[in-house]
C-alpha positions in Angstrom: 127.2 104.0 100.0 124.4 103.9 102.8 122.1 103.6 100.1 123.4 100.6 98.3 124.1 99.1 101.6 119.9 99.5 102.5 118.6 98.3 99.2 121.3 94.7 99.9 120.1 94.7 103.3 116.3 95.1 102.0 116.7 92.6 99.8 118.6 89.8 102.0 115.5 90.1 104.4 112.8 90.4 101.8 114.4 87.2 99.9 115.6 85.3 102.9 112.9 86.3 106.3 116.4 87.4 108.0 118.3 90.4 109.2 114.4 91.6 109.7 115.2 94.0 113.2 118.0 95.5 111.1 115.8 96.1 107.6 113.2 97.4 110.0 116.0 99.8 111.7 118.1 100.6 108.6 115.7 101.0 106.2 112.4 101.9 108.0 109.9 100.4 105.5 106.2 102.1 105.3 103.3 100.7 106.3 102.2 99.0 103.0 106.0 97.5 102.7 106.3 96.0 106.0 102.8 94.3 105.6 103.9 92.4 102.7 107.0 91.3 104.9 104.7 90.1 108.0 102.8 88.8 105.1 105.7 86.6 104.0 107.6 86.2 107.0 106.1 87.4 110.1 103.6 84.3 110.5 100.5 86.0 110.7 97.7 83.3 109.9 96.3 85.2 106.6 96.4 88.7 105.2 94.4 90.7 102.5 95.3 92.8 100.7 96.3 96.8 100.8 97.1 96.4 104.3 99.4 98.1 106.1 101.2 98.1 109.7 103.2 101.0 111.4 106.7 99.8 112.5 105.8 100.2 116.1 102.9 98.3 116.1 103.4 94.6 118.1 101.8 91.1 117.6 102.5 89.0 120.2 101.2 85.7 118.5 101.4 86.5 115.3 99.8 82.9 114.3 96.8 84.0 116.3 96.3 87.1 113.6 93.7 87.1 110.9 93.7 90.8 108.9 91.3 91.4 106.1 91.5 93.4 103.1 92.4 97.6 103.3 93.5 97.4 107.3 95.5 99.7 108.7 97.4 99.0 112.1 98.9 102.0 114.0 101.5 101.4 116.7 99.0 99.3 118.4 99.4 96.1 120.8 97.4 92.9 119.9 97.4 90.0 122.1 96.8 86.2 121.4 97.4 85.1 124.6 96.6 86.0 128.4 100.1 85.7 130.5 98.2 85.4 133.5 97.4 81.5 133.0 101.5 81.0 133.5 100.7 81.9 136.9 97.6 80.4 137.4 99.6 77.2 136.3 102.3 77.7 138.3 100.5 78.9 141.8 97.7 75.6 141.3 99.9 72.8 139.8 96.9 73.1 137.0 97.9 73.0 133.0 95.5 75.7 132.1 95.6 77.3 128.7 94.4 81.0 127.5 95.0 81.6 124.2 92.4 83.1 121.2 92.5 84.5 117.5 91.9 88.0 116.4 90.1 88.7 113.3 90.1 92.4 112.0 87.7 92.6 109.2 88.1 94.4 106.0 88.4 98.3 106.4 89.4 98.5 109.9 91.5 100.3 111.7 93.2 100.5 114.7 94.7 103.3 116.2 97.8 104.5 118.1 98.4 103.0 121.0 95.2 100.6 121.4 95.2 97.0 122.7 93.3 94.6 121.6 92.7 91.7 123.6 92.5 87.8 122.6 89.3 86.4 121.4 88.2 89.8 119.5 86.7 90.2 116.0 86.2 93.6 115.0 84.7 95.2 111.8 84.4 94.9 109.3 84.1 99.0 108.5 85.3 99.9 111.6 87.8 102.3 114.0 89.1 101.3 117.1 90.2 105.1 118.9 93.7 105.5 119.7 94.7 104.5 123.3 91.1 102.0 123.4 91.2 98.5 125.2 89.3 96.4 123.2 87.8 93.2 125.3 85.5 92.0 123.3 84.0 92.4 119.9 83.6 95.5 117.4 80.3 95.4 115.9 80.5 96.5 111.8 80.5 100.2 110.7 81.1 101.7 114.7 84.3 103.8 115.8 85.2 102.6 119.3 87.0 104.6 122.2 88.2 104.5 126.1 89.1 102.0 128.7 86.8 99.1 127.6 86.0 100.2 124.1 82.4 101.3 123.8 80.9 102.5 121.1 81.4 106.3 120.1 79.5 107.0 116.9 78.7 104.7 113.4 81.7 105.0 110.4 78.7 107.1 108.5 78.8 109.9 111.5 82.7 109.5 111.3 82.8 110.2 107.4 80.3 113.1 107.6 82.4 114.8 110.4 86.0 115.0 108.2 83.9 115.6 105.4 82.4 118.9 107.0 86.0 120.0 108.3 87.6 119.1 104.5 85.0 121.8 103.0 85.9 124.4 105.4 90.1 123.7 105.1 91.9 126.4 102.5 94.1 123.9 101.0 91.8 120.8 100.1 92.9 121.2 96.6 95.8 120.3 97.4 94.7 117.1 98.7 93.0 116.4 95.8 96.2 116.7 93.5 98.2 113.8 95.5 98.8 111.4 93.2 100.2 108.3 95.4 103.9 109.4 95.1 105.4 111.6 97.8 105.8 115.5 96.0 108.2 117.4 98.5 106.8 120.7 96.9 103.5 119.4 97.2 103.7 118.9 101.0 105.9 121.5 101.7 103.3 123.7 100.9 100.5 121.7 102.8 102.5 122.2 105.9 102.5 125.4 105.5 98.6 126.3 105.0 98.1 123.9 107.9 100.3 126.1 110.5 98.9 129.3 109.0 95.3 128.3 109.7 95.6 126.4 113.3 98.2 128.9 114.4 98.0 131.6 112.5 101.4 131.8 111.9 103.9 129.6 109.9 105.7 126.4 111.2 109.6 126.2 111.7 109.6 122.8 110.2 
């Protein structure tokens, strides 16, 4: 019953660009599904392709959005607008205006809990570190941190770094057998041989 009740609610908002807070609660799309909804109803300016937005993540002026091909969007903030003019305005008697796009390039990312600021391009081919403010803009093929961004190392140093770890980890054969589709037996046993080497010990989950 719940499950026939999710796929009509799914499809009512998917069809219709309604009931969207309750597909988001009820059903809890993935990343990759609830970037094709923004994409059709959440009125980003454009969208490429293979991009994908956490649930969490929030757009305050969606029209003020560009996203490129392959980015990924953690539970991020990204602003189009600075709500300080409102009170500028309203303190002066003036009818200021402080609004600005936001272009992610292809192959970005942006991590938990980051803010990214109006008037920003950033990438393409590059990481903004969880918890970063970005003010101004990302230069290609750089990985970003702290409170402003600044540079931390280029995408090349990032790559060589996981790559190093992923020799040394037991179970990157594993990794390699993923196949796209989620394998409970699969993962299971990655959870496992993650605990065991950090820890030591197994995990209760």
């Amino acid at each position: 019953m719940i499950g026939l009740l999710k796929r009509a609610v799914a499809h009512y908002a998917k069809t219709t660009g309604r009931g969207t807070a309750l597909y988001k609660k009820l059903c809890k799309p993935d990343g990759y599904e609830w970037a094709k909804h923004m994409a059709r109803w959440g009125g980003l300016h454009s969208i490429g392709k293979g991009v994908w937005i956490n649930l969490g993540c929030n757009i305050t002026d969606p029209a003020m959005l560009r996203l490129g091909d392959n980015v990924g969007l953690s539970d991020c903030t990204i602003f189009g607008h600075d709500g300080i003019v409102h009170v500028i305005n309203a303190r002066d008697g003036t009818k200021l205006d402080s609004v600005g796009g936001v272009d992610i390039k292809a192959n970005s990312f942006i991590g938990h809990g980051a803010i990214v600021m109006p008037r920003v391009t950033i990438g393409p081919d590059s990481v903004v570190a969880a918890g970063a403010v970005v003010l101004r803009d990302v230069p290609p093929g750089v990985v970003v941190g702290g409170n402003p961004a600044r540079v931390i190392c280029t995408m090349e140093t990032l790559v060589k770094n996981i790559g190093e770890r992923c020799a040394a980890y037991p179970w990157i054969d594993l990794i390699e057998q993923r196949q796209g589709l989620y394998d409970h037996e699969l993962e299971s046993k990655l959870s496992a041989m993650r605990a065991e080497y950090f820890f030591g010990e197994q995990s209760n989950g």
